[in-house]
C-alpha positions as CSV (number, residue, x, y, z in Angstrom):
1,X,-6.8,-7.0,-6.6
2,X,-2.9,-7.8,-6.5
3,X,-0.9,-7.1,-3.9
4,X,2.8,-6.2,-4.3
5,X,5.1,-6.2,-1.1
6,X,8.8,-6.5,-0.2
7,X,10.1,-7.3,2.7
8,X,13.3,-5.3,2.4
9,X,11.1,-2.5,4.0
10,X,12.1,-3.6,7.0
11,X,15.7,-2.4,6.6
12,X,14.6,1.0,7.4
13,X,13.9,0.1,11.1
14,X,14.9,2.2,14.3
15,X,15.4,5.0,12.9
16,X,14.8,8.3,15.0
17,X,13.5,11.7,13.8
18,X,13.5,15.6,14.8
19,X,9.8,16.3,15.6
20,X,8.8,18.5,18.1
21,X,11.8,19.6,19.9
22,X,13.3,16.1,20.8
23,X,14.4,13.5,19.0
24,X,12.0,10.3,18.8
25,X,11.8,7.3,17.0
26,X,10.3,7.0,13.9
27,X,6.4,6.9,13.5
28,X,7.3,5.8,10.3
29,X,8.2,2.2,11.2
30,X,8.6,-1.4,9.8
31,X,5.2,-2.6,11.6
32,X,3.0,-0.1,9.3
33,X,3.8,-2.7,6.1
34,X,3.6,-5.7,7.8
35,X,-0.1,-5.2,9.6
36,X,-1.4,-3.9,5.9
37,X,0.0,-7.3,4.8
38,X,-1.7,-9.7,6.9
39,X,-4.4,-7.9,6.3
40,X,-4.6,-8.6,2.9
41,X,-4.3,-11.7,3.3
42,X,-6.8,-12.1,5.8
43,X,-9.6,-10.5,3.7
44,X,-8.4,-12.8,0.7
45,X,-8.2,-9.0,-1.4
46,X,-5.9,-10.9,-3.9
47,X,-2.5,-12.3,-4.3
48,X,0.4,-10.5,-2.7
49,X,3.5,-10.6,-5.2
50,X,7.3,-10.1,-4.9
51,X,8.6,-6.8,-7.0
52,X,10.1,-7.3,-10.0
53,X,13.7,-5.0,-9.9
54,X,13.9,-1.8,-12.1
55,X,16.4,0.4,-13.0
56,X,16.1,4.3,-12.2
57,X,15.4,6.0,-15.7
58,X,11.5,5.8,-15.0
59,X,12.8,7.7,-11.4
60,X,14.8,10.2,-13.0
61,X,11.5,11.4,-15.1
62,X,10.9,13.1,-11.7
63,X,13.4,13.4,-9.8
64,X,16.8,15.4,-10.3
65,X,19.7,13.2,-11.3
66,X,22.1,14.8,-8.6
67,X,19.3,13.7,-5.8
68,X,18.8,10.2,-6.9
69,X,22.5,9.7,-7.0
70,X,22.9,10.9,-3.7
71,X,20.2,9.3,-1.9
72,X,22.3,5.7,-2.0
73,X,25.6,7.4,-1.0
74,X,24.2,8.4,2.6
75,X,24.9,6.1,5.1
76,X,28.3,5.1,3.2
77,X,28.9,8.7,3.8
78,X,27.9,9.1,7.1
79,X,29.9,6.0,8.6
80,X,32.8,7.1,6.5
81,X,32.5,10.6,8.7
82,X,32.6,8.3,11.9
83,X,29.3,8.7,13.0
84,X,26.8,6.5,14.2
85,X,22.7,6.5,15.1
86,X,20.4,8.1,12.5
87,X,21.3,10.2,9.7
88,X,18.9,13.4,9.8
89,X,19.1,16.3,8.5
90,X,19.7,19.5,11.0
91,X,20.3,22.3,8.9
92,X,18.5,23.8,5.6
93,X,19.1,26.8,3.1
94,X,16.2,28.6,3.5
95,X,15.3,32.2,2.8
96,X,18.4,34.4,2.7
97,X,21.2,31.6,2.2
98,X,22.8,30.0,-0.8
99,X,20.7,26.9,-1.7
100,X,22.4,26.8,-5.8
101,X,26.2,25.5,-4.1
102,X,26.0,21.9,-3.7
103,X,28.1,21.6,-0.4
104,X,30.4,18.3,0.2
105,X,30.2,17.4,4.0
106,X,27.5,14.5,4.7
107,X,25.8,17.4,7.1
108,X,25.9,19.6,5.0
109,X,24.4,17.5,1.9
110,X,21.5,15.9,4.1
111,X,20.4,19.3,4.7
112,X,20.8,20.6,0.8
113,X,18.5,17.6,-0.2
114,X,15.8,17.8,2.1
115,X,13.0,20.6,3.9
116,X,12.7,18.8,7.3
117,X,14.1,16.3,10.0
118,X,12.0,13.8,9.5
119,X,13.8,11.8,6.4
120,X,16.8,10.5,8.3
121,X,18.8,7.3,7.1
122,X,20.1,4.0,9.1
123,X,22.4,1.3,7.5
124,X,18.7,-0.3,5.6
125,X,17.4,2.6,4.3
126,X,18.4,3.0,0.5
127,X,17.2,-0.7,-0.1
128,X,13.9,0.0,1.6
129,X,13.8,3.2,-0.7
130,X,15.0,1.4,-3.7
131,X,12.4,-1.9,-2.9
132,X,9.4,0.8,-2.1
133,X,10.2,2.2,-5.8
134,X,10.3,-1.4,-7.2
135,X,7.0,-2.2,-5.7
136,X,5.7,0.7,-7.1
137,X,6.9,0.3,-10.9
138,X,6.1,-3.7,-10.4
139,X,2.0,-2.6,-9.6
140,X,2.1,0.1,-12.0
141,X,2.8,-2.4,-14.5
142,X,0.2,-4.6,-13.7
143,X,-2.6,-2.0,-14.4
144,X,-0.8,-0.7,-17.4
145,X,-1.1,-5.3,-18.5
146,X,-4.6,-4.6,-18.3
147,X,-6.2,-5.0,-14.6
148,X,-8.5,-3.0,-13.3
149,X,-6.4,-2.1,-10.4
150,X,-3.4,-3.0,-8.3
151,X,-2.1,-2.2,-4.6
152,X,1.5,-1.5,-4.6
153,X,2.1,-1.6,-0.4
154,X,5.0,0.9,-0.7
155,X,7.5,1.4,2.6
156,X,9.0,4.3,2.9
157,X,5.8,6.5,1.2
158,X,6.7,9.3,-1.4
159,X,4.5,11.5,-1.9
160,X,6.5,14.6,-0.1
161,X,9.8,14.0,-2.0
162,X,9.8,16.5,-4.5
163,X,12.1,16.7,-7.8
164,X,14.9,17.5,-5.6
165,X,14.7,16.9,-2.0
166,X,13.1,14.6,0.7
167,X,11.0,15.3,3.4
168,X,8.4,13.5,5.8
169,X,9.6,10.5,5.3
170,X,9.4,10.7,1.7
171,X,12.6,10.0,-0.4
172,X,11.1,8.6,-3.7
173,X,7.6,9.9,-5.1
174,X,6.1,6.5,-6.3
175,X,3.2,7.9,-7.3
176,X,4.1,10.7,-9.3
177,X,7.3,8.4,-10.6
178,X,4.1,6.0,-11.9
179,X,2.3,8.6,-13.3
180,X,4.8,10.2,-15.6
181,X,6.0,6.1,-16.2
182,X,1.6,5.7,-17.5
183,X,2.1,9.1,-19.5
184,X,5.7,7.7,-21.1
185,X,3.5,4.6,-22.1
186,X,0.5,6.2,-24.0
187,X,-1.9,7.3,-21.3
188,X,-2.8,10.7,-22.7
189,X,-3.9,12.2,-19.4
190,X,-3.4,10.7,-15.5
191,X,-4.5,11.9,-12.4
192,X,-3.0,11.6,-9.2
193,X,-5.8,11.6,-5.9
194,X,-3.9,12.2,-2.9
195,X,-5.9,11.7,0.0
196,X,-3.6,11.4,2.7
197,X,-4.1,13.3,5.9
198,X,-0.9,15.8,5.2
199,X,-0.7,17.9,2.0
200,X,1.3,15.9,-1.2
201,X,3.4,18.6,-1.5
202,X,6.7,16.8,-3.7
203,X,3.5,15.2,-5.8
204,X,2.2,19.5,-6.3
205,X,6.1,20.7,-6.9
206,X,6.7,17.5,-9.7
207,X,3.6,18.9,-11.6
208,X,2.7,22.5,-10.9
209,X,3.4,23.5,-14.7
210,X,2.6,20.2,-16.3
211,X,-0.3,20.2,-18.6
212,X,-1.1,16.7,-18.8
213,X,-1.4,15.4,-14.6
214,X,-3.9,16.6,-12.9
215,X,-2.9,16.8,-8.5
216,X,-5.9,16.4,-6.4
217,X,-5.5,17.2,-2.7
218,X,-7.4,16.7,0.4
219,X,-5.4,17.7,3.9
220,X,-4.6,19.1,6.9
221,X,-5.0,23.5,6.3
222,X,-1.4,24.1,5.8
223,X,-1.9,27.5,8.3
224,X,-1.8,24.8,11.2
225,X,-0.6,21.6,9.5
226,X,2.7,19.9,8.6
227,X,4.3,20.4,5.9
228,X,2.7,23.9,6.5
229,X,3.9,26.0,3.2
230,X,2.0,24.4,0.3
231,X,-1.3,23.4,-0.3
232,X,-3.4,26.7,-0.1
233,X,-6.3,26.3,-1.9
234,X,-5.7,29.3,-4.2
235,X,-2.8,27.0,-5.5
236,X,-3.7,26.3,-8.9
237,X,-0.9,25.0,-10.9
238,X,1.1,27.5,-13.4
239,X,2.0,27.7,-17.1
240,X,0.5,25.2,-18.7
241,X,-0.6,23.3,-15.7
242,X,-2.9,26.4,-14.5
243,X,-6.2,24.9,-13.3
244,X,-4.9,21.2,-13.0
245,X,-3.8,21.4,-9.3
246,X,-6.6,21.2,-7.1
247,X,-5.9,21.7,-3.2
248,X,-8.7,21.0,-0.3
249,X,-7.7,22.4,2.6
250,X,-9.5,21.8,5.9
251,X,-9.0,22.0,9.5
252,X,-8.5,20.3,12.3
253,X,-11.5,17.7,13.7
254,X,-12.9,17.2,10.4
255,X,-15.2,14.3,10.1
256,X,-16.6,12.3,7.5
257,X,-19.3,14.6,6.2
258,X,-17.2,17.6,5.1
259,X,-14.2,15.3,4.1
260,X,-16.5,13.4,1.8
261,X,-17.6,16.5,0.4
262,X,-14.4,17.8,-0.5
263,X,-13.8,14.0,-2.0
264,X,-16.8,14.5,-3.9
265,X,-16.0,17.7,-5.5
266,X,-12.3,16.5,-6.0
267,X,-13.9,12.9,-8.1
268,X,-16.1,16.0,-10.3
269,X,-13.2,17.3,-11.6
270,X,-11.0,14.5,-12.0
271,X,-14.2,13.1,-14.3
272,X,-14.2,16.7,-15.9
273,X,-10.4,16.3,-16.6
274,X,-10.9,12.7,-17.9
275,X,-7.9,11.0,-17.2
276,X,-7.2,7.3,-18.7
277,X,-5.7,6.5,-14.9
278,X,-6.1,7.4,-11.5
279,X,-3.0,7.1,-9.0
280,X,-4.4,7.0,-5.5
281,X,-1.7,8.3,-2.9
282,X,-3.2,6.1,-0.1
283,X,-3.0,7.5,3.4
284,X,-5.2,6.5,6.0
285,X,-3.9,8.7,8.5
286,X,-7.2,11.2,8.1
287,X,-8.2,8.3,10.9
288,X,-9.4,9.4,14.2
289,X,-7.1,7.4,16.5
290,X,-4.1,8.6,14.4
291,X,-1.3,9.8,16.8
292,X,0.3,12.7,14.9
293,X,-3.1,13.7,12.6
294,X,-5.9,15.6,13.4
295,X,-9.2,14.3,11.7
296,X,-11.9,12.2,12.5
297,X,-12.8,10.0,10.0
298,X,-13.9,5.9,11.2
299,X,-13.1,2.9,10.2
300,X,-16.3,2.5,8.5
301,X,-15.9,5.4,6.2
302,X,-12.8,4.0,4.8
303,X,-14.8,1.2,2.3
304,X,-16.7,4.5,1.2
305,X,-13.5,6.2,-0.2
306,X,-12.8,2.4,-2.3
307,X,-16.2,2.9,-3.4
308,X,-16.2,6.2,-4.6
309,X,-13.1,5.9,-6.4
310,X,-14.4,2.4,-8.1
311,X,-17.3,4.7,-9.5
312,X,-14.9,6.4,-11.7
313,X,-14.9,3.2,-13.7
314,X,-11.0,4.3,-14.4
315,X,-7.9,1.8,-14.4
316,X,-7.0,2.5,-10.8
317,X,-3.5,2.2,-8.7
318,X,-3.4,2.6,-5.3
319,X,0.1,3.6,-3.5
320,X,0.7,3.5,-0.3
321,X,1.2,6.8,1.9
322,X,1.0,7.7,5.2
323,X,-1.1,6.0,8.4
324,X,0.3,6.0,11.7
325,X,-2.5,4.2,14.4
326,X,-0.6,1.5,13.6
327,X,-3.2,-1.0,15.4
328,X,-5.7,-0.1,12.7
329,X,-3.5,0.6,9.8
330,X,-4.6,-2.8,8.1
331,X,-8.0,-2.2,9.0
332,X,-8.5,1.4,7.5
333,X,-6.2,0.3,4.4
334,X,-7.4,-2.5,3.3
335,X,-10.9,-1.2,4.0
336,X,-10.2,1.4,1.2
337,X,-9.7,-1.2,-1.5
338,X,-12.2,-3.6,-0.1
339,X,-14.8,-1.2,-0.7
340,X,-13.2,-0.5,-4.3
341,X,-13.6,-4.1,-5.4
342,X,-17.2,-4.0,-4.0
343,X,-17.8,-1.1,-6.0
């Protein structure tokens, strides 16, 4: 399986976030990448290849055109406001206040673009956005060539940045920007398997009336896990995406048996649906050690996942998401599409 990486990731280091009542540094940091690296390499899984660059049109399929053009502007902004530290977001329009009047103050706009404090910005970030997005496009294209699968090690993940806002340290949704790239190229139908500990909720919003992506979802029970208001299991999908959006809610301590279960049910219906490609948002932080997630798989249950997902015989792309025991990271990855290629 190929491997594509940058290493402008790294530009999005140190940055702090609002979690909790304080002010931390970022769970979401440069190590993640590099540890899922070496350990490609040191399981031989396959080559590891540069990105090629791309443009934003296949982006702006998803995304608003107003939020990608802002996303790069940030930390210009926010230096050219005198500040200094992290750029995060501190106040939203929520229920009750005016969320259709794009404001004009950097505050203000980090707020209008995004649902939590947990997306912030330092000088590196919109190059490790733009390179995660490149990775992304550069693997997709590899399956769409003809391989059977490809890993595209994305850094910062996506799959909570919606059409028109960012969140958990989500800015661009790689996988559902791949998706609708594999439905502009032919690919009649394509589902998206999210199995990341917290619910894909950008990847839901993108497609909740699209007939022709199916959203499969196992997470945290959004009564007592982040991001908390989507991913109810009576979410279904509307219009003409009704009954394509499958959600698989579950609670705290939940271990392998009932997890594989709820991935068993969710491989059913993505065979029922009969897409001509899977895109797997790849989080391994449904591991037990995992410092901000709350089940209980091991790392021997990871090569299980790789191999139930190889028994779709579907062309397959795997994305990176979320994972935060960063010691294991590589481990639990890598163990996914191990046991893929076995399969």
């Amino acid at each position: 399986m190929k491997t594509v990486f940058s290493p402008l990731h790294a530009g999005h280091g140190g940055q702090m976030e609002l979690v909790a009542g304080a002010i931390v540094p970022g769970f979401e940091k440069p190590s993640r990448a590099e540890i899922v690296r070496a350990r490609v390499e040191s399981e031989a899984l396959g080559p590891i290849l540069a990105p090629e660059t791309h443009d934003l049109t296949a982006a702006m399929r998803v995304h608003r055109q107003d939020y990608l053009d802002f996303l790069p502007t940030v930390w210009p902004l926010w230096e050219a406001s005198g500040k200094s530290g992290s750029a995060i977001p501190f106040t939203w329009p929520t229920r009750g206040l005016r969320g259709d009047v794009r404001p004009k103050t950097i505050d203000a706009l980090l707020g209008f673009y995004s649902f939590d404090g947990g997306a912030s910005f330092v000088k590196g970030t919109w190059e490790a956005i733009k390179s995660s997005y490149d990775v992304a496009m550069t693997a997709a294209g590899i399956v769409k060539a003809g391989e059977r699968s490809a890993f595209a090690l994305c850094r910062p993940p996506g799959h909570h940045a919606g059409a028109g806002f960012m969140g958990g340290y989500c800015y661009i949704n790689n996988a559902a920007v791949t998706a609708q790239w594999f439905r502009d190229r032919g690919a009649a139908r394509v589902s998206i398997l999210d199995v990341d500990y917290h619910h894909g909720n950008g990847t839901q919003e993108i497609f909740y009336q699209r007939g022709d992506v199916q959203v499969l979802n196992l997470h945290g029970d959004p009564m007592t896990e982040y991001p908390f208001f989507l991913g109810h299991a009576d979410e279904r999908g509307a219009g003409d995406g009704e009954g394509l959006n499958h959600n698989y809610p579950m609670p705290f301590g939940t271990g392998w048996e009932s997890w594989s279960a709820a991935l068993e049910d969710a491989c059913g219906k993505l065979q029922d649906y009969s897409p001509d490609i899977v895109v797997v948002s790849l989080g391994v932080d449904t591991f037990e050690k995992d410092p901000i997630s709350q089940f209980k798989l091991t790392s021997a249950d990871y090569p299980k996942i790789g191999r139930r997902i190889a028994a779709l015989g579907l062309p397959t792309l795997f994305v990176m998401e979320g994972g935060y025991a960063v010691d294991e990271i590589g481990i639990n990855a890598v163990g996914v599409l191990t046991g893929f290629e076995g399969g």
